[in-house]
Structures are given as structure tokens and as C-alpha cells.
C-alpha positions as CSV (number, residue, x, y, z in Angstrom):
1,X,-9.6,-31.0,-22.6
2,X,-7.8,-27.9,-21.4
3,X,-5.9,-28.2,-18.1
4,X,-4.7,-25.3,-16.4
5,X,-1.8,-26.8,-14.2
6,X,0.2,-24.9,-11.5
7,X,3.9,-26.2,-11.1
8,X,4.9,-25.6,-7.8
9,X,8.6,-26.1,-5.5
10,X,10.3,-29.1,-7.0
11,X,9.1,-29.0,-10.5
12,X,8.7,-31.5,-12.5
13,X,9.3,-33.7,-9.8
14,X,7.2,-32.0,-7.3
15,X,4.0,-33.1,-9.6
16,X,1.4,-35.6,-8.5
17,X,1.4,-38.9,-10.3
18,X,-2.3,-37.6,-12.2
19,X,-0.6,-34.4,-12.8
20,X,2.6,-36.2,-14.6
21,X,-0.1,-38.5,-16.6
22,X,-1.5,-35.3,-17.5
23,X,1.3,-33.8,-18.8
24,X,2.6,-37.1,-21.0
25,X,-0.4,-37.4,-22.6
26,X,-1.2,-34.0,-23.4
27,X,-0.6,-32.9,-27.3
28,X,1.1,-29.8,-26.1
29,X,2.5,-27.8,-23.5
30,X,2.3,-24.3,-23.1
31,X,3.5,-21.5,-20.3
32,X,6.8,-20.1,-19.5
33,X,10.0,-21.0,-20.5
34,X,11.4,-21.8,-17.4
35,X,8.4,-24.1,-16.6
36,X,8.4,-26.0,-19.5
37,X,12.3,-26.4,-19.2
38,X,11.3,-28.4,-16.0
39,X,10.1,-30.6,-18.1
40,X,11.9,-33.6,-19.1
41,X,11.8,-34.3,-23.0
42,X,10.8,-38.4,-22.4
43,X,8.3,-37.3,-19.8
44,X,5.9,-36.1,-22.4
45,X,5.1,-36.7,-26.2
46,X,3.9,-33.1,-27.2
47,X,5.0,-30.3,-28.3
48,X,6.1,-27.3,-25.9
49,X,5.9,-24.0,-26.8
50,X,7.0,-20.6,-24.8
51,X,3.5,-18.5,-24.9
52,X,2.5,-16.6,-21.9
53,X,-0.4,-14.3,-22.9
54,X,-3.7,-15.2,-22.6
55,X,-4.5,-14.2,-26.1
56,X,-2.0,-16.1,-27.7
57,X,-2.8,-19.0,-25.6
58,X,-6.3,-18.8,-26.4
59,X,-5.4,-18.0,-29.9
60,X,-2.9,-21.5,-30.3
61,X,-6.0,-23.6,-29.2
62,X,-8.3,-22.3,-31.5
63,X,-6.0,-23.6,-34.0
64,X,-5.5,-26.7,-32.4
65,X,-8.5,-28.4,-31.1
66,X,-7.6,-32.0,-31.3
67,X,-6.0,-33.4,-27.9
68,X,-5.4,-31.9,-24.6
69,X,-3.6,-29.0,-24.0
70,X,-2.1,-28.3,-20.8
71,X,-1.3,-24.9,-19.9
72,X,1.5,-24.4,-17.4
73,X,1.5,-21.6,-14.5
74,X,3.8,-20.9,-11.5
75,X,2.6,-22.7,-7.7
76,X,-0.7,-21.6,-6.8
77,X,-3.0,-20.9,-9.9
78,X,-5.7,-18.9,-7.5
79,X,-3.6,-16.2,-6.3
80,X,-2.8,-12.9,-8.3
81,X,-1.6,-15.8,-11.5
82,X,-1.7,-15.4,-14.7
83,X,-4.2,-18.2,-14.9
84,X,-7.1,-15.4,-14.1
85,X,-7.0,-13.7,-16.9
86,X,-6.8,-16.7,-19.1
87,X,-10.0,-18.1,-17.1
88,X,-12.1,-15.0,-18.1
89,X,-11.1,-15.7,-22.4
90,X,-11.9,-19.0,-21.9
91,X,-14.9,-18.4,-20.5
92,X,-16.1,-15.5,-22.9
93,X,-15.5,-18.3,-25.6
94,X,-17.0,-21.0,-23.7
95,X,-14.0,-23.7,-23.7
96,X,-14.2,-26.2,-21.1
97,X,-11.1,-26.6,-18.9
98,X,-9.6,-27.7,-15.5
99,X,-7.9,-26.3,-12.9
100,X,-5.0,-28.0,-10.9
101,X,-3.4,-25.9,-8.7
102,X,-0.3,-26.5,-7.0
103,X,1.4,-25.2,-3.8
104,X,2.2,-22.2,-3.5
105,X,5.4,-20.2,-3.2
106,X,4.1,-18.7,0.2
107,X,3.8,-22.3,1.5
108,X,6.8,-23.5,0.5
109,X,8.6,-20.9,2.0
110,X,6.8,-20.8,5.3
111,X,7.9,-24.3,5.2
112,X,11.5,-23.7,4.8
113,X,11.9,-21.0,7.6
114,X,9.0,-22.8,10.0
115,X,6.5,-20.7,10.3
116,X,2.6,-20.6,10.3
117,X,1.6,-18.1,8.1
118,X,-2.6,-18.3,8.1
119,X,-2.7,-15.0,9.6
120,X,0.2,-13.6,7.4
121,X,-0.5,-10.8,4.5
122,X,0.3,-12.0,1.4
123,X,1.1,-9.8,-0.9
124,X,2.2,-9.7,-4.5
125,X,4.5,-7.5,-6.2
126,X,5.2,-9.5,-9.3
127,X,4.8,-7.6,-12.2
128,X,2.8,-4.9,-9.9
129,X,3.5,-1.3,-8.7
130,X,5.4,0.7,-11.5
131,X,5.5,3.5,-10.1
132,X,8.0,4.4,-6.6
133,X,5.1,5.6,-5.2
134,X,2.7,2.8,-5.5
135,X,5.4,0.4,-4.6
136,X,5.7,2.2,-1.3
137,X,2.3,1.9,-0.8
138,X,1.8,-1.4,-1.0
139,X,4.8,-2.4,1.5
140,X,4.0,-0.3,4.2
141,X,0.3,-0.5,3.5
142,X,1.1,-4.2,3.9
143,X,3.3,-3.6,7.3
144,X,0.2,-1.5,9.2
145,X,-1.6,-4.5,9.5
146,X,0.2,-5.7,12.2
147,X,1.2,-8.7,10.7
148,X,3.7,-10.8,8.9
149,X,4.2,-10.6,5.3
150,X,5.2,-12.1,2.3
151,X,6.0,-10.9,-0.6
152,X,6.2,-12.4,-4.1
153,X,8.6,-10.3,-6.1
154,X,9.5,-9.8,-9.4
155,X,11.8,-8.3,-12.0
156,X,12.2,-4.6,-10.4
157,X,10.7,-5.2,-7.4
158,X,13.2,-6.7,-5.7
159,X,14.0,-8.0,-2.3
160,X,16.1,-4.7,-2.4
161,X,13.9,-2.8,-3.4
162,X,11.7,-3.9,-0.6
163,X,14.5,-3.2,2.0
164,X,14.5,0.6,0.8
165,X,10.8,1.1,1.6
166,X,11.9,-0.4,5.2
167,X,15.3,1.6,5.9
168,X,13.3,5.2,4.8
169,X,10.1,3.8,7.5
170,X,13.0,3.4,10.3
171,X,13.3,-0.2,10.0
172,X,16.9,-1.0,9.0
173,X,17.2,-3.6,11.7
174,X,14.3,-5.9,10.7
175,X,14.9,-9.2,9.9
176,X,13.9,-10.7,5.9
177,X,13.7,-13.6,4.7
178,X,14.6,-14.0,1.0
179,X,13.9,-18.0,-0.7
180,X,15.4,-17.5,-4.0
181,X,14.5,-20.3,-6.6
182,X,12.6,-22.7,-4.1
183,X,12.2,-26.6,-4.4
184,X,14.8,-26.5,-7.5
185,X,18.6,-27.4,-7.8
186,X,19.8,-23.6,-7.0
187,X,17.5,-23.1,-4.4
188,X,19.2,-20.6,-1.7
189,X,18.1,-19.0,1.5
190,X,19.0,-15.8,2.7
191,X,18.4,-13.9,6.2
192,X,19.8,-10.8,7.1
193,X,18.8,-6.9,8.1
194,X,17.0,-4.6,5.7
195,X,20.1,-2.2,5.8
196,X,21.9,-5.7,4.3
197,X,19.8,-6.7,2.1
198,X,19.6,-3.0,0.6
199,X,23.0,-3.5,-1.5
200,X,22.3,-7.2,-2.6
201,X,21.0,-8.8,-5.5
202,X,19.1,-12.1,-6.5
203,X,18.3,-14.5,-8.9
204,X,14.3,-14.3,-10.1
205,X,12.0,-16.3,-8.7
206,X,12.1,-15.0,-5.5
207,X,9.8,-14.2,-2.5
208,X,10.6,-12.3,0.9
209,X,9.2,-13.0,4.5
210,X,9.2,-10.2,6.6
211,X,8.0,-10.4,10.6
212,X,5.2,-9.0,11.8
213,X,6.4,-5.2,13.2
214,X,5.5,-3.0,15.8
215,X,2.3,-0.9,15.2
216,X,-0.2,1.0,17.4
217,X,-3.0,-0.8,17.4
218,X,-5.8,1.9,17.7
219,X,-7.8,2.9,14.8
220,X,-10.2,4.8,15.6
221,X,-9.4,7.9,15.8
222,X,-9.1,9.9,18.9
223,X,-5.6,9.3,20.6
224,X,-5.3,11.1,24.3
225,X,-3.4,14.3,24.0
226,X,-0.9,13.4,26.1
227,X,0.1,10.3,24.3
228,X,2.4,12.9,21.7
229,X,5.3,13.9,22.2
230,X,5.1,17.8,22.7
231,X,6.4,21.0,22.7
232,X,5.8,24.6,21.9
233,X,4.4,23.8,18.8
234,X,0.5,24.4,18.8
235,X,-1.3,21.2,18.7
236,X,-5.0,20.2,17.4
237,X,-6.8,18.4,20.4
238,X,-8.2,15.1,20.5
239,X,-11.9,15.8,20.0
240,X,-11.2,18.4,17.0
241,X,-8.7,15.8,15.5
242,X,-11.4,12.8,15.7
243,X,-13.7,15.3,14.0
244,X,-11.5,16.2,11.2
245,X,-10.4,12.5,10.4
246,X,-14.1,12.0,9.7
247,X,-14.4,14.8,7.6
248,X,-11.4,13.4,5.5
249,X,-13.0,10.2,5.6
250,X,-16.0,11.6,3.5
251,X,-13.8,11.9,1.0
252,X,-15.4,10.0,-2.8
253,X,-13.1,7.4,-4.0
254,X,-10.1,6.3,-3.2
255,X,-8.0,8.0,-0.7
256,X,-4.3,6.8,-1.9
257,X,-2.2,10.2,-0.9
258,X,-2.9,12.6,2.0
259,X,-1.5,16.1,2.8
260,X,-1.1,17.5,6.0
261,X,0.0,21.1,5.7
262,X,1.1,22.9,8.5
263,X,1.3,19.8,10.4
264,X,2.5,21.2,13.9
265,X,3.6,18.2,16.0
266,X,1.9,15.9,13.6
267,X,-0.9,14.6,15.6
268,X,-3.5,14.8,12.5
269,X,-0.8,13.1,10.3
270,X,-0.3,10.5,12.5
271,X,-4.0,9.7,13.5
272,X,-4.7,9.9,9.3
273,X,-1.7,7.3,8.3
274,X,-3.3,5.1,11.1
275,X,-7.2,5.3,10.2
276,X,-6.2,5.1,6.7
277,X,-3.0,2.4,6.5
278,X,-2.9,2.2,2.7
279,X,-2.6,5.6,1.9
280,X,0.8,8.0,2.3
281,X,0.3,11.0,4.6
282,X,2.4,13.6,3.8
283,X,3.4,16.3,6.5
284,X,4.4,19.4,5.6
285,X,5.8,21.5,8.5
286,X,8.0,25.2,8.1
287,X,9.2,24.9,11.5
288,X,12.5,22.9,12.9
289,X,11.2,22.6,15.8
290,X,7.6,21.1,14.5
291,X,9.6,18.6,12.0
292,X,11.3,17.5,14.9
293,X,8.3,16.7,16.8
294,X,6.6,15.1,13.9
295,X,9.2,12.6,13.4
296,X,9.6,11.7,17.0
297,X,5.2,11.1,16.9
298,X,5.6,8.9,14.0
299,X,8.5,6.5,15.2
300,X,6.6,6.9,18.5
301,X,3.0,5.9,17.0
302,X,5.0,3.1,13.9
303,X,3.3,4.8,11.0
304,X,5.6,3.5,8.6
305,X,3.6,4.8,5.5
306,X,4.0,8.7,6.9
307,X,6.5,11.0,5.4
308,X,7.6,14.5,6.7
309,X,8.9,17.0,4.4
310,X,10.1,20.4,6.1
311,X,9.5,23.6,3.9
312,X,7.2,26.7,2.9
313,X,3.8,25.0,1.6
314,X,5.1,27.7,-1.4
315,X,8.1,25.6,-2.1
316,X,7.2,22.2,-1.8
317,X,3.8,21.3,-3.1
318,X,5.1,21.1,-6.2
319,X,6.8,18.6,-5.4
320,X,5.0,16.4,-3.6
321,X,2.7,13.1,-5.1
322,X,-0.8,14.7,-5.8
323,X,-3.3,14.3,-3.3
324,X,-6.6,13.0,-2.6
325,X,-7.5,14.4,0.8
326,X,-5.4,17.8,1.9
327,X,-6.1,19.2,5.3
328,X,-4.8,23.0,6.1
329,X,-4.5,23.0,9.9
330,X,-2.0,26.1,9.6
331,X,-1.1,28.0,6.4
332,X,2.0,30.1,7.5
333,X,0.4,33.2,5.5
334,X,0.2,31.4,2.1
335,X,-3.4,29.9,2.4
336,X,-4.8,32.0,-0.7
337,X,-1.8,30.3,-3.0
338,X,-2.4,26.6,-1.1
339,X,-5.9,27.0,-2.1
340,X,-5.5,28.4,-5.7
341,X,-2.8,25.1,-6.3
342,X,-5.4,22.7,-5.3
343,X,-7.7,24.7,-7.5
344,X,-5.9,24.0,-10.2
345,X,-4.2,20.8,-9.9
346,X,-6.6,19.2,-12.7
347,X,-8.0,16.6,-10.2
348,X,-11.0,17.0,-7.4
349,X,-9.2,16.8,-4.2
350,X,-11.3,16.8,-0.8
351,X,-9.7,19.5,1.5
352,X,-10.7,19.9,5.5
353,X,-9.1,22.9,7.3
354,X,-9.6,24.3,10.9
355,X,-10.0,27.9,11.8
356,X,-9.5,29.4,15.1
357,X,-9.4,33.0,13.8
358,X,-12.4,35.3,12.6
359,X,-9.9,36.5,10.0
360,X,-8.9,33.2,8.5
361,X,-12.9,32.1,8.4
362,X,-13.1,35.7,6.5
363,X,-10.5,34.9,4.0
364,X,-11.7,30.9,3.5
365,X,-15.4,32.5,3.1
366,X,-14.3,35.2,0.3
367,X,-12.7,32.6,-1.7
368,X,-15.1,30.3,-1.6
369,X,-17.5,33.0,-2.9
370,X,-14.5,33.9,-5.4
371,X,-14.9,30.4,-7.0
372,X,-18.5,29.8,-6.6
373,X,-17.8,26.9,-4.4
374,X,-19.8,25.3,-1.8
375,X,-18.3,24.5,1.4
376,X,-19.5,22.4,5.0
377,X,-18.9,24.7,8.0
378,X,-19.0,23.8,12.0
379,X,-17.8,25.1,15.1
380,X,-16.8,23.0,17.9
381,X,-16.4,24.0,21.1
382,X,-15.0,21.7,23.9
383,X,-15.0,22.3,27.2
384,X,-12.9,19.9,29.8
385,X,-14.5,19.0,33.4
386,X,-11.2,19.9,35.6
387,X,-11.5,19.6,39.5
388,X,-10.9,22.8,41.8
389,X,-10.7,22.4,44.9
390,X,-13.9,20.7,46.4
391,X,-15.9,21.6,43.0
392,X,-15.7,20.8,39.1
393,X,-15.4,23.6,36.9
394,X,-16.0,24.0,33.0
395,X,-12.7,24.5,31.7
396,X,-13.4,25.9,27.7
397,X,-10.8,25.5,24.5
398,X,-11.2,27.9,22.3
399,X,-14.0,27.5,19.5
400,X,-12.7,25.7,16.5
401,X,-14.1,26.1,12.9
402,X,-13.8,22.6,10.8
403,X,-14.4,23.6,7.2
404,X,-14.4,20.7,4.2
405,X,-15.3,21.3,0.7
406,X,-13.8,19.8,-2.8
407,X,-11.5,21.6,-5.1
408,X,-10.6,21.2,-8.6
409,X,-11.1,18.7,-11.0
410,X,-12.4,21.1,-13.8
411,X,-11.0,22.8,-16.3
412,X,-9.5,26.6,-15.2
């Protein structure tokens, strides 16, 4: 028989009495080195060998069919472990085998700093994320849930490394929560502020608790006008923004980066990190004054996974993660070259714009027809009931144009 056999806090010790049978009578054991070292020599009559790999585990028991072999995996064997992938061989090949799970690390650690964590987000970053980008990504797309979270960490993806992500989101004074080596003889545990925790180091395993933080809890989109924080920067309204945030939502695949060029106060970067929590919204704004505003909206509005970058669009694409959604709500002259970038950026991207000008729906229109491209085209036009006296009075913005079309993806 085959058993795969999570080893949980504690260890050897930590094991069931059926689970320590298990392991003395089996012919060998296999897993990680650090497991197997749990074990004690006279608890156990096999061999032990440091594999890891599914095919090389698989591989071993081909050549070894008489006996049991138990195969030795880290707490809970149902959650992102290693044990999956082994499943899925040993399926394909038809072995029978067991599963024994074990408690998990997020348990354990709940346990340790008394908390409940059935409506925590667990999250695992072990082995996970290689690049800064995704790493981000999955922290903050982890804090916009409104809840608490636990992380299982791993090699490079540090507690520190978490604590980065939550200084550059405004969040230096946040409380983690670091269990380092949990249920065995160096078990330590750690509290202190992300802006701490930023220059420490610690011993592998690991995992980090962080509280649930403050987030606005629409999403739909559609926030009230007056909610941002303004100024003389021009602003797209609520019922225009609610109509381009389903536009971008139309968008095939997934939607992982956003760009909001010409971002103004930020209200459509804002309303897009909150409708879509796992991606990063980019805003681009030229203006002080706008970059200002747009920073002050998203510590205002706790969209942790928004980031503002102040330049020409001219300057700074180039610099910035490629996009899967872009929307142009101001082009500070340079909307032929914005365009032409996405054009040829090598990847489809799904752009929405807005339009308030004959000129700029002229100069969308001729490059559309330049590319042989086809494009959706509305107007909107809101008018506001305001009260005059005794009477009510149509009060009319002016017309908006909401354009969306995709761009790139083929050779040029």
C-alpha cells in the first residue's frame, strides 16, 4: 500500500498512534529531508530516502513494489501540497494509495495567536509568484477581501517580502504575525509592524497572519461623486464611470494589469482596483495637482493594489507592467502614439476611452479606419433633476462618447 501522510506541528510526535504504526511498518520512507529527519531511527525499520518530485517518487515505487511505502508531505496534504501533483501520477498509473492528512500550518498558528480563522483567506506563497509583480498581486489581491490572511511563505517570499507589498499600499503600521518553525523545538513567535518586519529575517518554515484591513466595501461600481476628494482637476461622473467599468469588464481572459491613463483625480482607477481586486490598476496622471488627488482617493477609498505613476503617457508606458485592459480618459496630446504603443505591444489589450470632443472622436475614428479595426461607439448623455425654486428643472452634462475596441496581438 501507498500512504500519503501529512506531518503536521510537533512532528514525529505530533502523529496519531495509526499514523506512527504506519510509519514503523512501512519498507520506506520518502519526502523531504527535514521530514524524514523528524523521524526517529528506532521508530521505523525502513529505509528513508530524500525525494521530493513526484516523478522520482513514482519512479522509486515502480522499482519497489513489495511493502508499503509511505510518502511524507508538510501539515495539510489538501491544500496547495505537493501531494496533488503526486495524486494525478498515481492515478494516470493506476496505484492504489491513502491519504492521511494532518493539521495544517494555518491551524496551528491560529492556535498559537487565538484566533478563529474560518472566514480567513488563506493564501499560499510557497514556492509561488516569481515574479515582483505577481507577488504583489497576490498580497493585495488577498488584502481586498476584507479579511484576515494567512500566508504560507517560502524561500523568497518572505515575511519581509510581504511587509514591502504592505509599507508601498500605506500600511506600515499593520500588525503581522510571523510563527516560524511551529510545533518543533525552535519554534518562535514574532509580532510587530510591517515597517519592522521589513528589515528582518527568518528561519524557513514560516507562515504570516496578517488582520483583516480597512476596505470600502462597495463593488459595484458607481460611487457618488461627491465621495472623492476634488479639485480642479476634471473628473468622469458617476453614471459614465459605471458605464466604462463594464465596458472594461468585457474584456476576454484574464484581467491581471489595468491602465488608467490620464487618470484626473482617479475616480476610474479607483472604482477599477475595487470591481476588479486581483488585478493592479495603474494611474498615470501629467499633472501635480491630479497625482495629488489620486493618491489622497486611493488611501481614502483602501485600494491597496492601485499604483500612481506621475509622467507624460510618452515617457512612462514603457515602463510600466503590460496591460490587459487600458482606458484613455485624457491623452494630454499624445493619443495617436498611446494608441500606436498598444498597437504594437505584441499582446491583444482591450482599450475603453471617453470622448467629449468632436475632434478627439475624429482622430479615434481615422485611426481606427487607419488599422482596419473595428470599434463599439455610444454616447451618453445624463441629465440631473435639480430643484429651482418651486419647480424641477433638467440640469444636462455634456454628452460623453464611450468607445472600446481591442488592439494588438498580431504581428506589425
Amino acid at each position: 500500500m501507498i500512504y500519503i501522510m501529512g506531518m503536521g506541528a510537533g512532528g514525529y510526535e505530533g502523529l496519531t498512534i495509526e499514523e506512527s504504526e504506519i510509519i514503523t511498518g512501512a519498507k520506506c520512507l520518502l519526502g523531504a529531508k527535514r521530514l524524514l529527519d523528524n523521524i526517529p531511527d528506532d521508530r521505523t525499520h525502513g529505509e528513508k530516502k530524500s525525494i521530493i518530485r513526484a516523478s522520482e517518487i513514482v519512479g522509486y515505487i515502480e522499482e519497489h513494489k513489495e511493502g508499503d511505502i509511505c510518502v511524507l508531505f508538510s501539515g495539510d496534504t489538501g491544500f496547495y501540497s505537493g501531494a496533488d501533483g503526486l495524486k494525478k501520477v498515481l492515478d494516470e498509473r493506476e496505484y492504489k494509495y491513502r491519504i492521511i492528512p494532518n493539521a495544517s500550518s494555518f491551524s496551528v498558528m491560529a492556535s498559537r495567536i487565538g484566533v478563529d480563522y474560518r472566514s480567513s483567506t488563506l493564501v499560499s506563497l510557497h514556492g509561488r509568484c516569481g515574479s515582483e509583480n505577481e507577488f504583489k498581486r497576490a498580497v493585495t489581491g488577498a488584502l481586498m477581501k476584507g479579511r484576515s490572511v494567512f500566508f504560507l511563505t517560502g524561500g523568497e517570499n518572505s515575511p519581509a517580502r510581504i511587509a514591502k507589498v504592505l509599507v508601498d499600499a500605506g500600511l506600515s503600521d499593520v500588525c503581522m504575525y510571523i510563527g516560524v518553525s511551529l510545533g518543533e523545538s525552535g519554534e518562535t513567535l514574532v509580532s510587530d509592524s510591517a515597517e519592522v518586519i521589513l528589515g528582518q529575517t527568518f528561519a524557513d518554515p514560516n507562515i504570516v497572519y496578517v488582520p483583516e484591513v480597512h476596505v470600502y466595501k462597495r463593488r459595484i461600481p458607481g460611487i457618488d461623486d461627491e465621495e472623492f476628494i476634488r479639485g480642479d482637476i476634471p473628473m468622469t461622473k458617476k453614471y459614465i464611470r459605471s458605464a466604462v467599468i463594464s465596458e472594461m469588464a468585457a474584456a476576454k481572459g484574464q484581467v491581471s494589469v489595468i491602465w488608467d491613463i490620464g487618470a484626473g483625480t482617479g475616480s476610474v482607477s479607483v472604482e477599477a482596483a475595487l470591481c476588479f481586486p486581483d488585478a493592479t490598476v495603474q494611474a498615470v496622471e501629467i499633472k501635480d495637482e491630479g497625482v495629488s488627488l489620486i493618491r489622497e482617493n486611493r488611501k481614502k477609498f483602501h485600494t491597496y493594489n492601485m499604483e500612481v505613476i506621475c509622467g507624460a503617457a510618452s515617457d512612462i508606458l514603457g515602463s510600466l507592467e503590460n496591460p490587459d485592459v487600458v482606458f484613455i480618459g485624457g491623452s494630454g496630446g499624445e493619443l495617436y502614439f498611446i494608441l500606436e504603443y498598444l498597437y504594437r505591444s505584441g499582446q491583444k489589450i482591450h482599450v475603453v476611452m471617453t470622448a467629449v470632443t468632436i475632434d478627439t472622436i475624429s482622430e479615434i475614428h481615422r485611426y481606427l479606419e487607419e488599422k482596419n479595426m473595428e470599434a463599439s461607439m455610444c454616447e451618453i448623455a445624463v441629465s440631473n433633476v435639480k430643484k429651482i425654486g418651486s419647480s424641477h428643472m433638467l440640469r444636462p452634462e455634456s454628452p460623453v462618447f464611450i468607445i472600446s475596441f481591442d488592439i494588438g496581438g498580431e504581428a506589425v
